[in-house]
C-alpha positions as CSV (number, residue, x, y, z in Angstrom):
1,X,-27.0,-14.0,-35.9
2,X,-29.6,-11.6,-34.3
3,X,-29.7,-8.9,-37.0
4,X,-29.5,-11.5,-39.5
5,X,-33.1,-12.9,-38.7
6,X,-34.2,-9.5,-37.7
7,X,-33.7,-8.7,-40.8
8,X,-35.1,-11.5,-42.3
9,X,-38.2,-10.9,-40.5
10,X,-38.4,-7.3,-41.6
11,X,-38.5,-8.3,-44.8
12,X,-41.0,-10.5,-44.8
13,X,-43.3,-8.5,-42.7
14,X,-42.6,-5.7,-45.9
15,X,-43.0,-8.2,-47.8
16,X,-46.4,-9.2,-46.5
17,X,-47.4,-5.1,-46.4
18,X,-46.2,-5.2,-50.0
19,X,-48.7,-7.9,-50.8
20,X,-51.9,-6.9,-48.9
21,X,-51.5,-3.2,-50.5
22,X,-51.7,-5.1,-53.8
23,X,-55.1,-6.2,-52.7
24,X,-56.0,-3.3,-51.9
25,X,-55.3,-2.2,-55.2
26,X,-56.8,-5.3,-57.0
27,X,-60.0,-4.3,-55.4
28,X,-60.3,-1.1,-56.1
29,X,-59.5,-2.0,-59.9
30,X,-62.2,-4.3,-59.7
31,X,-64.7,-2.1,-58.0
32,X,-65.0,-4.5,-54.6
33,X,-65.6,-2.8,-51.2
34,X,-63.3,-3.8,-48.8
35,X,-61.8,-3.4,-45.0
36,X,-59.0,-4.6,-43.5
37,X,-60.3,-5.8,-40.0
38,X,-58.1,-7.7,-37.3
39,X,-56.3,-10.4,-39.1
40,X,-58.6,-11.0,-41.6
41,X,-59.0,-9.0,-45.2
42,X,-62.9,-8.8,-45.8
43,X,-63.9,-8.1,-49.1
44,X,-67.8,-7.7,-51.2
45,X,-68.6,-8.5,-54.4
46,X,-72.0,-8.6,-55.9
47,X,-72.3,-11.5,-55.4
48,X,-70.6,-12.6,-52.3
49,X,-69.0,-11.8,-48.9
50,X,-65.4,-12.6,-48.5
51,X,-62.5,-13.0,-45.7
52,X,-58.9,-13.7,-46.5
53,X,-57.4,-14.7,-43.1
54,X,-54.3,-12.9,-43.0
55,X,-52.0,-15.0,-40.8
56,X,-52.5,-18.4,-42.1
57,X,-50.3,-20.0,-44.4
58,X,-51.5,-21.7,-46.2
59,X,-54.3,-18.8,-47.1
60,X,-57.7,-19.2,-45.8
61,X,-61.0,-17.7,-47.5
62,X,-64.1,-17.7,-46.1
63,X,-67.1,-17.2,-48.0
64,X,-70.9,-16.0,-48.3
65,X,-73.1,-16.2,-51.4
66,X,-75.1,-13.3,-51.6
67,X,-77.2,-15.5,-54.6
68,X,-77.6,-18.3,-53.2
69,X,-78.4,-18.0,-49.7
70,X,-79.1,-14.1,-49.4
71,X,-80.2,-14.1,-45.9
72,X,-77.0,-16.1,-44.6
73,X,-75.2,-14.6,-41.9
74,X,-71.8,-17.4,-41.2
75,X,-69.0,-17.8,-43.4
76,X,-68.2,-21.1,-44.6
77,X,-64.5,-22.1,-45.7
78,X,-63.7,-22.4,-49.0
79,X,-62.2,-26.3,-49.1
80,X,-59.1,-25.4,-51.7
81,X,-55.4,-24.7,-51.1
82,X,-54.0,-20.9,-51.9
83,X,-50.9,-20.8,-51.1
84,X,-50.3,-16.5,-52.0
85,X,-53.1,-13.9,-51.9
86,X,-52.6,-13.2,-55.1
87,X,-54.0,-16.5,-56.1
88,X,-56.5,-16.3,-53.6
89,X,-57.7,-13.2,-55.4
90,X,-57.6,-14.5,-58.7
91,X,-59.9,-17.5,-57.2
92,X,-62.1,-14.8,-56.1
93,X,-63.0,-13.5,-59.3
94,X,-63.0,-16.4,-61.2
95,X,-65.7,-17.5,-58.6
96,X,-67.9,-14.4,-58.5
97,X,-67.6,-13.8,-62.2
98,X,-68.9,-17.2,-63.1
99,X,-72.1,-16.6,-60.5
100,X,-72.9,-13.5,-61.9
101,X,-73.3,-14.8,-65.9
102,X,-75.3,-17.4,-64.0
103,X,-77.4,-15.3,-62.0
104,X,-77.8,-13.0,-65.2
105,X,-79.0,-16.3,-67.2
106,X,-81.1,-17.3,-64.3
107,X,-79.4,-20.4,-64.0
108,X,-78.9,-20.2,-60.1
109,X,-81.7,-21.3,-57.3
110,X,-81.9,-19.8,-54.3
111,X,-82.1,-21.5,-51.0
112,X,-84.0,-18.9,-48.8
113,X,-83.1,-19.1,-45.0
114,X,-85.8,-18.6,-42.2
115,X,-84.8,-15.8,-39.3
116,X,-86.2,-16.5,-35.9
């Protein structure tokens, strides 16, 4: 029974590897910096700041519009359900491609935040 879930839990940890090297290759097709930091899978857009928290299931993203609130300096979680990080990903662009035709139509406000 032991190398039965030993093995099972090698596999999913290779799994897991598996599927945050695809990230890594998503971003780089897509041209986003990113770092793998802790538990969490940061990632930067031009238009935002994102976290993937690694060892939550369901996936959780946290997020920072660079558009919107420029000066911003705390993640807020994104209230939607991802259940892969592929999907979470995908929700990513989606986002981010949508607020950059807006910003390039100037069809998005900003809300400027006060330091100090």
């Amino acid at each position: 029974p032991y190398s039965f879930l030993s093995s099972r839990l090698s596999l999913r940890i290779s799994a897991f590897a598996h599927t945050v090297e695809k990230l890594e290759e998503m971003c780089r097709t897509e041209g986003y910096k990113y770092i793998i930091n802790d538990e969490r899978f940061c990632l930067e857009t031009d238009v935002g700041k994102w976290r993937i928290l690694l060892n939550t299931s369901p996936v959780k993203l946290e997020h920072i519009n660079l558009v919107r609130t420029p000066n911003e300096k705390n993640y807020h979680e994104q209230p939607r359900l991802f259940l892969s990080l592929a999907d979470t990903f995908s929700y990513i662009k989606r986002h981010d491609e949508e607020l950059l035709k807006q910003k390039q139509k100037g069809m998005v406000y900003l809300k400027l935040i006060r330091e100090g």
